[in-house]
DSSP file (Angstrom, degrees, kcal/mol; ACC not computed):
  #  RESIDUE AA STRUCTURE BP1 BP2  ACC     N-H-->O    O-->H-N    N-H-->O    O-->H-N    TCO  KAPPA ALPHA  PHI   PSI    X-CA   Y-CA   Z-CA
    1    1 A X     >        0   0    0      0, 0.0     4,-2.3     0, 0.0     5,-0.2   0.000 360.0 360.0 360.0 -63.8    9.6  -20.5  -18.0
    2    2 A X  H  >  +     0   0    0      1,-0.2     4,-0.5     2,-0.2     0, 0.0   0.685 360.0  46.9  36.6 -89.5    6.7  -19.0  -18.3
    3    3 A X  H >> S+     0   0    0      2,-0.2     4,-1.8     1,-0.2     3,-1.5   0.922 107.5  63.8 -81.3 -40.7    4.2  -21.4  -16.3
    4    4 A X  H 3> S+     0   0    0      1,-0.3     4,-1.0     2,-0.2    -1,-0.2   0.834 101.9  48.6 -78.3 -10.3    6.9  -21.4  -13.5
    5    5 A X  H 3< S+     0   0    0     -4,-2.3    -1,-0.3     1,-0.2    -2,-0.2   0.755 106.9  51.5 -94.5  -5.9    6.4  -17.8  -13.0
    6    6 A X  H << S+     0   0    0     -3,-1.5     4,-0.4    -4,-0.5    -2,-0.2   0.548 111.0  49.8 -66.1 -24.8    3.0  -18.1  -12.9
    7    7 A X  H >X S+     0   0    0     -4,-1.8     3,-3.0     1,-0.2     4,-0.9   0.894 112.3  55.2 -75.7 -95.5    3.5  -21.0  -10.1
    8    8 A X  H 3X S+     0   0    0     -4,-1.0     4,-1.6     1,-0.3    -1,-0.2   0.400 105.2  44.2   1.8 -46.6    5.6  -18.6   -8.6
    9    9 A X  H 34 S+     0   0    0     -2,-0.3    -1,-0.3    -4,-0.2    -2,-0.2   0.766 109.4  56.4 -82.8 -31.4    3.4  -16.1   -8.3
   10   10 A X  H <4 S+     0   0    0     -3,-3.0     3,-0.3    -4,-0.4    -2,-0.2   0.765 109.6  46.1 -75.1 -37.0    0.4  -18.3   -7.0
   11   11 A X  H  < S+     0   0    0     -4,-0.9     2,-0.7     1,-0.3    -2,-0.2   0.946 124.6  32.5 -90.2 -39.8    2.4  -19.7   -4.0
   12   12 A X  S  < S-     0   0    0     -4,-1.6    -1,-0.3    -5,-0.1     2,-0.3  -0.915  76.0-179.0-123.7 121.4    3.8  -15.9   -2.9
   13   13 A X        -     0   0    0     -2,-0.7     2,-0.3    -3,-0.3    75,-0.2  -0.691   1.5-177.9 -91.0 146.1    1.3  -13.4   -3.7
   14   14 A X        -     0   0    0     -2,-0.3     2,-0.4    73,-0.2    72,-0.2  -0.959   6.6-160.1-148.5 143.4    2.4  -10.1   -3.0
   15   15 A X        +     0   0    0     -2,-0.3     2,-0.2    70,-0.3    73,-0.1  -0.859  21.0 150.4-114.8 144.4   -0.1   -6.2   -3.5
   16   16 A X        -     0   0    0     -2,-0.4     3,-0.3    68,-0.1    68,-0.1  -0.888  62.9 -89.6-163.5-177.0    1.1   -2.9   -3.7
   17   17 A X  S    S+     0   0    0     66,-0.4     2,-0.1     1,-0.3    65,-0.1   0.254 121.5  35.6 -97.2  21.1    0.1    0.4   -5.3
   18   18 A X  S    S-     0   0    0     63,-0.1    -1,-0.3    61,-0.1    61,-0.1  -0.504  89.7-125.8-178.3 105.0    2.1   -0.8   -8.2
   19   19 A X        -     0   0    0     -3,-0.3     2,-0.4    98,-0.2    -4,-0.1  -0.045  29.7-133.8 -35.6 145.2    2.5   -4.3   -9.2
   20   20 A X        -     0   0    0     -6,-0.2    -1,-0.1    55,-0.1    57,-0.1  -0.758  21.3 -98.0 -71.6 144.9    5.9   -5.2   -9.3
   21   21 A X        -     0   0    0     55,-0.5     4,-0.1    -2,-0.4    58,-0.1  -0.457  24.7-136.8 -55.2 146.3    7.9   -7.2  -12.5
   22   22 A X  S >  S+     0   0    0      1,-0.1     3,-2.1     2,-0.1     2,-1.7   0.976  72.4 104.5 -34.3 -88.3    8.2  -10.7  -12.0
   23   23 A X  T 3  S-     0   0    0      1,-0.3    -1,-0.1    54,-0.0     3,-0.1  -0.088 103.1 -57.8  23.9  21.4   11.6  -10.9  -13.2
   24   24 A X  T 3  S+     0   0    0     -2,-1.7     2,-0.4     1,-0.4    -1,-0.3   0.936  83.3 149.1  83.9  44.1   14.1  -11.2  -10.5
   25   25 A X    <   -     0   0    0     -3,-2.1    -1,-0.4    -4,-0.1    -5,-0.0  -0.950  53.8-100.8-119.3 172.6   13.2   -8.2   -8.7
   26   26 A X        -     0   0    0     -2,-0.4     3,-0.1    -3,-0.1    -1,-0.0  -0.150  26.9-122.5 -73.9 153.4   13.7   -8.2   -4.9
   27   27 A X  S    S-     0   0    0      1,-0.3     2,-0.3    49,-0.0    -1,-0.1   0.834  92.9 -11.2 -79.4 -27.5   10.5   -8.8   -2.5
   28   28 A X  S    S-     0   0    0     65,-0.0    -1,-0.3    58,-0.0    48,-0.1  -0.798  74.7 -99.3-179.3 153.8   11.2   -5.9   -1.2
   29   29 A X        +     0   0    0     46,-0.6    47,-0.0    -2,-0.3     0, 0.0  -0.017  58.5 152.0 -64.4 113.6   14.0   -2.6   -0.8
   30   30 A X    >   +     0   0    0      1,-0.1     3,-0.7    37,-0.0    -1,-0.2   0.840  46.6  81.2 -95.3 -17.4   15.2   -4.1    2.6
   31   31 A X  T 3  S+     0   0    0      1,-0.3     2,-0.9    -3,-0.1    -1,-0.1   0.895 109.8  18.5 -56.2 -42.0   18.6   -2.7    2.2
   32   32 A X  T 3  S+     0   0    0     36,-0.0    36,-0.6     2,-0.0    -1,-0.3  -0.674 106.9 105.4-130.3  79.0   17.8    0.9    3.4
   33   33 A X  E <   -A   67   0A   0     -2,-0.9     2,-0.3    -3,-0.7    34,-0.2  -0.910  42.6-178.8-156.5 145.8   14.1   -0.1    5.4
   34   34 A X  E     -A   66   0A   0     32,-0.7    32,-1.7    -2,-0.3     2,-0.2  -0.962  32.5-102.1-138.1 148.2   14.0   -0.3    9.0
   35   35 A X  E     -A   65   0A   0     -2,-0.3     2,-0.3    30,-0.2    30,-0.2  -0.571  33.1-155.9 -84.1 156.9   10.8   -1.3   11.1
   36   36 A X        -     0   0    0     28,-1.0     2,-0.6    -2,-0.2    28,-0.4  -0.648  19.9-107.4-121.3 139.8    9.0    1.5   12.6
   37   37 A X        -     0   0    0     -2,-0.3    26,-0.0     1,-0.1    28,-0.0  -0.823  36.5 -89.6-103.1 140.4    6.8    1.0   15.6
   38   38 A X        -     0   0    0     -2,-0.6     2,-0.5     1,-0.1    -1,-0.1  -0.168  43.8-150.5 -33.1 116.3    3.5    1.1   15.9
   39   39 A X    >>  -     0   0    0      1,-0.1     3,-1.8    -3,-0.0     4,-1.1  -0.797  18.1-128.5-108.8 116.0    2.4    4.6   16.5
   40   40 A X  H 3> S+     0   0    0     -2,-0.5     4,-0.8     1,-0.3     3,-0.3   0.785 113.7  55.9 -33.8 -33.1   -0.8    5.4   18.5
   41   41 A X  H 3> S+     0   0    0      2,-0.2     4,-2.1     1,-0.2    -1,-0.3   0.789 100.6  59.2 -81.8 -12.3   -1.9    7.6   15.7
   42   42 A X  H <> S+     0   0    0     -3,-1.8     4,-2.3     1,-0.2    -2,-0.2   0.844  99.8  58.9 -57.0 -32.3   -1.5    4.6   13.3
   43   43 A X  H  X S+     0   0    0     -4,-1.1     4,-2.2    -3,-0.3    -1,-0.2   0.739 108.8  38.5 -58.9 -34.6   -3.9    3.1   15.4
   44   44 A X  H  < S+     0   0    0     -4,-0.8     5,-0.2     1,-0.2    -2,-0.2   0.839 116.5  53.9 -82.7 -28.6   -6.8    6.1   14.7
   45   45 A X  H >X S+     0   0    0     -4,-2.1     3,-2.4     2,-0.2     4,-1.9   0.964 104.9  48.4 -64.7 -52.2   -5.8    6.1   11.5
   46   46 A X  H 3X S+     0   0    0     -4,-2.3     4,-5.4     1,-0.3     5,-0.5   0.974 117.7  49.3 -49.4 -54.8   -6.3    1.8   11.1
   47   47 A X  H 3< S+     0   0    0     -4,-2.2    -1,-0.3     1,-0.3    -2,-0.2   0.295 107.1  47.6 -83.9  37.3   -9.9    2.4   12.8
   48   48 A X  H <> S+     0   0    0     -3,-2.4     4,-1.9     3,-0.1     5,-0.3   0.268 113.5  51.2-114.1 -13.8  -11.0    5.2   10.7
   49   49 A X  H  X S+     0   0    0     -4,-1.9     4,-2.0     1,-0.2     6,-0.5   0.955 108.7  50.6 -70.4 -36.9   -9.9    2.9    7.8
   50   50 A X  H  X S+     0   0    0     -4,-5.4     4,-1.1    -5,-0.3    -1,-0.2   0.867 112.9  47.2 -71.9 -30.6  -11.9    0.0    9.2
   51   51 A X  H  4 S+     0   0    0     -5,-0.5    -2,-0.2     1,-0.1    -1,-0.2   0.973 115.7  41.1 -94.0 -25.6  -15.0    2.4    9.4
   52   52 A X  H  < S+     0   0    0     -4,-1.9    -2,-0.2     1,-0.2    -3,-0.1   0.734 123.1  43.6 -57.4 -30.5  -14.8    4.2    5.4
   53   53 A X  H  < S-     0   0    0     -4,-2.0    -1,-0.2    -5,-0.3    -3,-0.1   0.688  98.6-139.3-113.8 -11.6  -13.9    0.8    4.1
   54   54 A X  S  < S+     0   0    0     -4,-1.1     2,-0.4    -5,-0.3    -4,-0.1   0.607  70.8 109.6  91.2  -3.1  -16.6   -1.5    6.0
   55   55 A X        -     0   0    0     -6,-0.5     2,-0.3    -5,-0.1    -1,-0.3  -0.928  56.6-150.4-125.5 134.2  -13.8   -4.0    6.4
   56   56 A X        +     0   0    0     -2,-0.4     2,-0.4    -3,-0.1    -9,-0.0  -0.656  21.0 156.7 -79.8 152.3  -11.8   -5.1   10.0
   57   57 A X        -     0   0    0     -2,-0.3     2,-0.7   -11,-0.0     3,-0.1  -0.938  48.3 -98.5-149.5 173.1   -8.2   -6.4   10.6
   58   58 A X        -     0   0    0     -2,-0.4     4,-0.5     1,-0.2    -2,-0.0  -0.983  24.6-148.8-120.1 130.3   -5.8   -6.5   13.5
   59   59 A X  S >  S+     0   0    0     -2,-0.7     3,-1.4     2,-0.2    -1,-0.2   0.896  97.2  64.2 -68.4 -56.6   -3.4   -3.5   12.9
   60   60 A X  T 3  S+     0   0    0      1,-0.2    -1,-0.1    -3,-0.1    -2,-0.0   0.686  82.4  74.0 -76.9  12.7   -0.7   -5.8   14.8
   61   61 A X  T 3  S+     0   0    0      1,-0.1    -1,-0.2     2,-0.0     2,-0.2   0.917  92.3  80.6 -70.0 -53.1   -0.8   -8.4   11.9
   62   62 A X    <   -     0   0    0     -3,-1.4     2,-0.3    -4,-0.5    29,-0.2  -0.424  67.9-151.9 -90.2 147.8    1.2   -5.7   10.0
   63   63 A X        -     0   0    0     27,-3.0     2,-0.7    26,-0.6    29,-0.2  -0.623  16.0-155.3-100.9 152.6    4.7   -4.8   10.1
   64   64 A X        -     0   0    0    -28,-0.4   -28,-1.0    -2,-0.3     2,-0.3  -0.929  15.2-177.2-115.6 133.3    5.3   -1.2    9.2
   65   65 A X  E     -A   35   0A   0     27,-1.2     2,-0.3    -2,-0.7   -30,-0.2  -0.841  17.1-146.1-122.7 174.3    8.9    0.1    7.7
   66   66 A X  E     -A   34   0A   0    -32,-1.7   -32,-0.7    -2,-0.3     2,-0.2  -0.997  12.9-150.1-136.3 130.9   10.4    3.1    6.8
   67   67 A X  E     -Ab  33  95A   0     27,-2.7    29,-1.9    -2,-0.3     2,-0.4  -0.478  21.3-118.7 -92.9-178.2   12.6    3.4    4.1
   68   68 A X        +     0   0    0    -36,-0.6    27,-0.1    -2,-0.2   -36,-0.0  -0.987  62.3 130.8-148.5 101.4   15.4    5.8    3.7
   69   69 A X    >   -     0   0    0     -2,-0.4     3,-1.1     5,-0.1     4,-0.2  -0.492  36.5-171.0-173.9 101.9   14.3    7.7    0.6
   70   70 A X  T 3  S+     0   0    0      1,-0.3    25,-0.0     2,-0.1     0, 0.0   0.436  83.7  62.3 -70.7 -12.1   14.3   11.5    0.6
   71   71 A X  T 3  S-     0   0    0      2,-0.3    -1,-0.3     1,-0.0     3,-0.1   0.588 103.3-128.3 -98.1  -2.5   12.4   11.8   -3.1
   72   72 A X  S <  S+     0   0    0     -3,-1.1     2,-0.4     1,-0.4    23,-0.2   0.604  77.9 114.7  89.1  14.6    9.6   10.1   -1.6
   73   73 A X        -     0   0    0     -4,-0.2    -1,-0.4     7,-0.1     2,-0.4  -0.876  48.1-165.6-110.6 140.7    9.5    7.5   -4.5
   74   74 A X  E     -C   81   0B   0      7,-1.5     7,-2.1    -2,-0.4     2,-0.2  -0.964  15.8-152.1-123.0 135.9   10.6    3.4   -3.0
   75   75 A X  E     -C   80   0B   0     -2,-0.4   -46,-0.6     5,-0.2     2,-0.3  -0.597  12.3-165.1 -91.0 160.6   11.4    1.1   -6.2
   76   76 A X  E >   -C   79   0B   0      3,-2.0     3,-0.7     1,-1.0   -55,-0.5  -0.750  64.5 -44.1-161.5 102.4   10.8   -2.2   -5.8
   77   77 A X  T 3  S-     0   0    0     -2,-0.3     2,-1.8     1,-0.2    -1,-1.0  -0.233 127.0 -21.6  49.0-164.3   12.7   -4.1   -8.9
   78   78 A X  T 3  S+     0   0    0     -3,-0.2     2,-0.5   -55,-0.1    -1,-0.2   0.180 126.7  81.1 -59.2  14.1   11.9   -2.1  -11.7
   79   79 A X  E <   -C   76   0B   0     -2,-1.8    -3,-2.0    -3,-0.7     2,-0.4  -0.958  58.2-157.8-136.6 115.7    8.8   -0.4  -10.4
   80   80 A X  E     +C   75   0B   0     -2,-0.5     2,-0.3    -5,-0.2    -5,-0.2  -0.817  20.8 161.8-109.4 139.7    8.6    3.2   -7.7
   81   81 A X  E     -C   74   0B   0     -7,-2.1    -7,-1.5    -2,-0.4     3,-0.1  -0.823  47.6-118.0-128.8 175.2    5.8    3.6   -6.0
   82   82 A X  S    S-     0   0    0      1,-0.4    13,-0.9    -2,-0.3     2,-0.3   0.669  96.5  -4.5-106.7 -12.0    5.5    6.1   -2.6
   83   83 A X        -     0   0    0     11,-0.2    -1,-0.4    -9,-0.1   -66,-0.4  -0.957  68.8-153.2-158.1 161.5    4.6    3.0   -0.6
   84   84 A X        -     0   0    0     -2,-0.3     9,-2.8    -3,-0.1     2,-0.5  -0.996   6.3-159.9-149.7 130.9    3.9   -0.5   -0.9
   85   85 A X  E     -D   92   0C   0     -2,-0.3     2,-0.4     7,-0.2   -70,-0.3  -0.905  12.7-161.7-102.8 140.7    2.2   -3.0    0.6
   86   86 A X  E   > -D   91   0C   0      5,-1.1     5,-3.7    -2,-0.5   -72,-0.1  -0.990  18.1-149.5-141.2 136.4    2.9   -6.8    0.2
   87   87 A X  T > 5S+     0   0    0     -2,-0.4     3,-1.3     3,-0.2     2,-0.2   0.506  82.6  84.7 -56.8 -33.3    0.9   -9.7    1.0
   88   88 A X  G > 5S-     0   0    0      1,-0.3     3,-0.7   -75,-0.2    -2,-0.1  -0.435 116.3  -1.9 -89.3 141.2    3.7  -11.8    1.8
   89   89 A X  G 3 5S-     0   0    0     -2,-0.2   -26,-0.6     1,-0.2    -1,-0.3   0.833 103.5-101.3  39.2  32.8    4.4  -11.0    5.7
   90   90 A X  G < 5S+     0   0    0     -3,-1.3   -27,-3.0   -28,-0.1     2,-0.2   0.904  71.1 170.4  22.9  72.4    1.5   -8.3    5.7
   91   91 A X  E < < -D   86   0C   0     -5,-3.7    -5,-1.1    -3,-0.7     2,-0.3  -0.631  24.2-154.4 -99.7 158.7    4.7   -5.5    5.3
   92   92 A X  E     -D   85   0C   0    -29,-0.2   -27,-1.2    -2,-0.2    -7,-0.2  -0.983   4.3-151.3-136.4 142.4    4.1   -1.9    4.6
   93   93 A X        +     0   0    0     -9,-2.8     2,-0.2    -2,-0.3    -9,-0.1  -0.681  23.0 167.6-110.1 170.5    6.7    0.1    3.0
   94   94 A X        -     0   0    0     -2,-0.2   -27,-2.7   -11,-0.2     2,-0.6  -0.807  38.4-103.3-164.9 124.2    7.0    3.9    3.6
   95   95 A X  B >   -b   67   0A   0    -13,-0.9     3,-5.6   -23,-0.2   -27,-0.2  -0.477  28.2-131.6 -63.4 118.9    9.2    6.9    3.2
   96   96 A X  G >  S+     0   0    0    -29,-1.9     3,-2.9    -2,-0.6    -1,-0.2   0.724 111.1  47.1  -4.5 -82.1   10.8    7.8    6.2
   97   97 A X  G >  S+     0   0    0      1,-0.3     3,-0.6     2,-0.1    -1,-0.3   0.832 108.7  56.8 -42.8 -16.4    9.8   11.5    5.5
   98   98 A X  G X   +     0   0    0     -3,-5.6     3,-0.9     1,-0.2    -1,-0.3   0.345  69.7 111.5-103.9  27.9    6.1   10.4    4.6
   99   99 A X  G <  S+     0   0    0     -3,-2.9    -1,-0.2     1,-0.3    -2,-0.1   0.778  82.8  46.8 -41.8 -45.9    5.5    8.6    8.2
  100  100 A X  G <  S+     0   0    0     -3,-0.6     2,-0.8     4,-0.0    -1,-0.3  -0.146  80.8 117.3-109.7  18.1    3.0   11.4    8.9
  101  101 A X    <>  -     0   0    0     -3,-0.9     4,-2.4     1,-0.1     5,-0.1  -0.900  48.7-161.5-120.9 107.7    1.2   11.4    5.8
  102  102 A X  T  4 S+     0   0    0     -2,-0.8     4,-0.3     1,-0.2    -1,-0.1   0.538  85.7  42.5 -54.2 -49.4   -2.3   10.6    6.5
  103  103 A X  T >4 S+     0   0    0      2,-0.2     3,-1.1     1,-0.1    -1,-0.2   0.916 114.1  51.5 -39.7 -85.4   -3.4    9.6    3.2
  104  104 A X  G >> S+     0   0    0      1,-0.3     4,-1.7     2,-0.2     3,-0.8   0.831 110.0  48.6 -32.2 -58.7   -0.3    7.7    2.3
  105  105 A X  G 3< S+     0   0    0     -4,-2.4    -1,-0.3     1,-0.3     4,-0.2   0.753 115.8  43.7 -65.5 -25.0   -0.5    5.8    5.2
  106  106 A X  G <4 S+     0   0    0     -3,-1.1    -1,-0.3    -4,-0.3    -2,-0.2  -0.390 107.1  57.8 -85.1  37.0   -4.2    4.9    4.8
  107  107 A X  T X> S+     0   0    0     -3,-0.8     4,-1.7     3,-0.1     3,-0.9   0.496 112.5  42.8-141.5 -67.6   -3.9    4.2    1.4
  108  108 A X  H 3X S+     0   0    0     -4,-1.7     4,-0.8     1,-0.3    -2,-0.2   0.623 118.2  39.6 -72.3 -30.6   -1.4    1.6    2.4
  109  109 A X  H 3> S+     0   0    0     -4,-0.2     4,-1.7     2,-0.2    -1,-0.3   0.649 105.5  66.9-105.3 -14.6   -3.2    0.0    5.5
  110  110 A X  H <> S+     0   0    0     -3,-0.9     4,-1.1     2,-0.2     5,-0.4   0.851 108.1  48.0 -77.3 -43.9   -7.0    0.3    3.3
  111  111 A X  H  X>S+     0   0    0     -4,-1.7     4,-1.2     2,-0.3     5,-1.0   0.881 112.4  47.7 -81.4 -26.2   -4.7   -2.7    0.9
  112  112 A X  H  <5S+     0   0    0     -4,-0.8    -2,-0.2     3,-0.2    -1,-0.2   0.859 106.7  50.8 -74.9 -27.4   -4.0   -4.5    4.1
  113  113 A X  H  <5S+     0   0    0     -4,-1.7    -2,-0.3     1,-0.1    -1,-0.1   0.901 124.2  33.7 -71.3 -58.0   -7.5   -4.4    5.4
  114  114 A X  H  <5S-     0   0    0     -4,-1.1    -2,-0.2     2,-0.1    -3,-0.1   0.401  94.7-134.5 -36.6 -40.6   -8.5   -6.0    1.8
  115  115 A X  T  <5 +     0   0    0     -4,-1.2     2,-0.2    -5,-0.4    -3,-0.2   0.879  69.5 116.9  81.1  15.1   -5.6   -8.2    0.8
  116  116 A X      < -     0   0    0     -5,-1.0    -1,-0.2     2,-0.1  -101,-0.1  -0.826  62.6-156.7-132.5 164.3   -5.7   -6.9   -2.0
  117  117 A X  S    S+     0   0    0     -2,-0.2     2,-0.4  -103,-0.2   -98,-0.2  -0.075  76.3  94.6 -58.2   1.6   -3.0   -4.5   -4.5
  118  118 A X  S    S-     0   0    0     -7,-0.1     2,-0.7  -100,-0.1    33,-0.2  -0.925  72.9-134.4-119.8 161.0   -5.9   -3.2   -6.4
  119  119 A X        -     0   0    0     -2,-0.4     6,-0.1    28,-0.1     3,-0.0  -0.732   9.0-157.1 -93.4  96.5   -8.1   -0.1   -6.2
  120  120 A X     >  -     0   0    0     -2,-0.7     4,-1.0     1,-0.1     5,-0.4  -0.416  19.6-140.6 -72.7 155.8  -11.9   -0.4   -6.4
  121  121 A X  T  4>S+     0   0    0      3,-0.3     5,-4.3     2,-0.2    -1,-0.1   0.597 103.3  60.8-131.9 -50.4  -13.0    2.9   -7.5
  122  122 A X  I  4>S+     0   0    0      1,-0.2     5,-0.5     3,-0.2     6,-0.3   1.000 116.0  24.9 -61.1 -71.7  -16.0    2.1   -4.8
  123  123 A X  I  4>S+     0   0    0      4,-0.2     5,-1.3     3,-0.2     7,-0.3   0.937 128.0  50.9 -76.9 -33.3  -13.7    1.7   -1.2
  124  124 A X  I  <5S+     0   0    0     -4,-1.0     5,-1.0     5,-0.1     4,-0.5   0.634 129.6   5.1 -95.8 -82.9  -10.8    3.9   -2.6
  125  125 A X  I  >5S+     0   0    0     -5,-0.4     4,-3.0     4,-0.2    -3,-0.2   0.874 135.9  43.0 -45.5 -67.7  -12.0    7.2   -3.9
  126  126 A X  I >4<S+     0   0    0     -5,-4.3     3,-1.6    16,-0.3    -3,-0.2   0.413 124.3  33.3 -51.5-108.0  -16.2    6.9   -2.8
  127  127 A X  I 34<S-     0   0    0     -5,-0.5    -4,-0.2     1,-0.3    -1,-0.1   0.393 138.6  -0.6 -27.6 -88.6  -15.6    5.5    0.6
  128  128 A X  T 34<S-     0   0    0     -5,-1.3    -1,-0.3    -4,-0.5    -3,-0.2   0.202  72.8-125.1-134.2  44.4  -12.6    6.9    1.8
  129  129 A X    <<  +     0   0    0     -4,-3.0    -4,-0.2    -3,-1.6    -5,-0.1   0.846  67.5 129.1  65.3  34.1  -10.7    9.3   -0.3
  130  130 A X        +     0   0    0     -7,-0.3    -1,-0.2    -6,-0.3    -6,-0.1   0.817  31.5  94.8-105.5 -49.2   -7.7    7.3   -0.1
  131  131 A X  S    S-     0   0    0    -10,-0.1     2,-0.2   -24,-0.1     3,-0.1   0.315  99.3 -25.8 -47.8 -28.6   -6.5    6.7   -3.7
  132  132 A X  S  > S-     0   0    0      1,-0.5     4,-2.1    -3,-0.1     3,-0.1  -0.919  70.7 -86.4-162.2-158.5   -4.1    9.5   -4.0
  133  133 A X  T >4 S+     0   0    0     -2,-0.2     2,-2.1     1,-0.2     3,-1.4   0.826 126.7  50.6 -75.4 -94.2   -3.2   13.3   -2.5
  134  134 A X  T 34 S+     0   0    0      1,-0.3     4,-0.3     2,-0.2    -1,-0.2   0.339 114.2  44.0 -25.5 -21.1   -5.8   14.9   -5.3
  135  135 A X  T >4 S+     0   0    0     -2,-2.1     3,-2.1     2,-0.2    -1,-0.3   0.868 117.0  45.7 -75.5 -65.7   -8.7   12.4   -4.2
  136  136 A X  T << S+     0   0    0     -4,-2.1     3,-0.4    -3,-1.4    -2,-0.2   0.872 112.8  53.0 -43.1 -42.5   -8.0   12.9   -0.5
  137  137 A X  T 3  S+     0   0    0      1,-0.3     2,-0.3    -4,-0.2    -1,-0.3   0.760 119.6  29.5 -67.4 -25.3   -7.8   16.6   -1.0
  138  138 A X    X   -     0   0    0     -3,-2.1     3,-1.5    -5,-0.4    -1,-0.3  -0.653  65.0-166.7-130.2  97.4  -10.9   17.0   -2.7
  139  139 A X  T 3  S+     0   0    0     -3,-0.4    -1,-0.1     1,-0.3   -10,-0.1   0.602  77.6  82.6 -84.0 -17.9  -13.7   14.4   -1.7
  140  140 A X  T 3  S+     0   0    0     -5,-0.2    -1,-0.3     2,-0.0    -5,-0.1   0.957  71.7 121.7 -54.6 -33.0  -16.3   15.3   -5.0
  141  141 A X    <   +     0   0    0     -3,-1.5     3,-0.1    -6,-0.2   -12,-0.1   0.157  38.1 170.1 -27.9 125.3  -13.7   12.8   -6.5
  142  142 A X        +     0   0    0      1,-0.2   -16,-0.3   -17,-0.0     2,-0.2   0.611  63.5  11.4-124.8 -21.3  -15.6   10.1   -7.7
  143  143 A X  S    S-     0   0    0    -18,-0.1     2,-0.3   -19,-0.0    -1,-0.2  -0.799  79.9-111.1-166.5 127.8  -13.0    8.1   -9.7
  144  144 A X        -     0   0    0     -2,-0.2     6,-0.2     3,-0.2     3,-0.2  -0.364  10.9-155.5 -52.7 104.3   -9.3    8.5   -9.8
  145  145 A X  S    S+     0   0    0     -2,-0.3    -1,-0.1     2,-0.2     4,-0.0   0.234  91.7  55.9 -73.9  24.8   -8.0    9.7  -12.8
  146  146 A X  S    S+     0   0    0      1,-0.0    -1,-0.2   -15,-0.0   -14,-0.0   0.806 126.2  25.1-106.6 -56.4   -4.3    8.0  -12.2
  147  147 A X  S >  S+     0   0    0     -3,-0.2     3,-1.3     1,-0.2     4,-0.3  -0.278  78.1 169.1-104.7  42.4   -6.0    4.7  -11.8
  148  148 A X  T 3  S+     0   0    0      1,-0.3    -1,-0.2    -5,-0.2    -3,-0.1   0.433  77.1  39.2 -45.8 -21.3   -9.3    4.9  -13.7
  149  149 A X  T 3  S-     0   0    0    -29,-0.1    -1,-0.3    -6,-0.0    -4,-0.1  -0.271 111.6-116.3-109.0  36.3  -10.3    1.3  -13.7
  150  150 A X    <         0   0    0     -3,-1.3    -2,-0.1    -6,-0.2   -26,-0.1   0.552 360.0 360.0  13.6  46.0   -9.1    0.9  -10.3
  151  151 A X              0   0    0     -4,-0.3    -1,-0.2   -33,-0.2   -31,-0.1   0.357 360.0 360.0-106.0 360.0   -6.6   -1.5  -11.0
């Protein structure tokens, strides 16, 4: 059982700011997520991400949602995060209420510019301050104490 959830996992890869369990949980809350449109300030936001992190994308590769969750927390199978990005359809998850939350939203589109679900110490905290509110808010931040090994 095992090996096939390791197969599983190789053929749909999926990153977020918190792995999800294997385990039968859902790819992603879809029940209460709605897509969101691409907002001209997502767009200054994508290119300041593309100049702090050194790396390019196309912003319209990714789909953006909003979830309908008023504590600001989205679970995904056993696991809350405040937003998530997954590999699998380049998605971003978001709480409604945190649309407008600069950080959050650049925190989330800095994993789509990567491809990656984990956090290098180096592109999220040095570079651009991304890694959580307390990094962004103070930029002497040099290594995220939530994630310390940027994982």
């Amino acid at each position: 059982m095992r090996e096939l959830l390791r197969y599983a996992i190789l053929l749909f890869p999926l990153g977020a700011c918190a792995l999800p369990k294997v385990g039968g949980a859902p790819l992603a809350p879809m029940d209460r997520a709605w897509v969101v449109p691409t907002l001209q300030l997502y767009q200054e936001w994508w290119s300041r991400t593309e100049a702090c992190s050194g790396r390019t994308g196309d912003m319209s590769a990714v789909t953006f949602y909003a979830v309908d969750s008023p504590s600001g927390a989205i679970s995904l199978g056993r696991d809350v995060a405040h937003g998530w990005w997954l590999r699998e359809g380049n998605r971003i998850y978001l709480p409604a209420n945190a649309l407008g939350e600069e950080w959050l939203v650049r925190h989330e589109m800095l994993h789509a510019l990567l491809q990656s679900g984990s956090h290098p110490n180096d592109v999220f905290v040095r570079a651009c301050h991304l890694a959580s509110a307390a990094v962004w808010r103070d930029s002497t931040v040099t290594e995220d104490s939530g994630k310390p090994h940027g994982r």
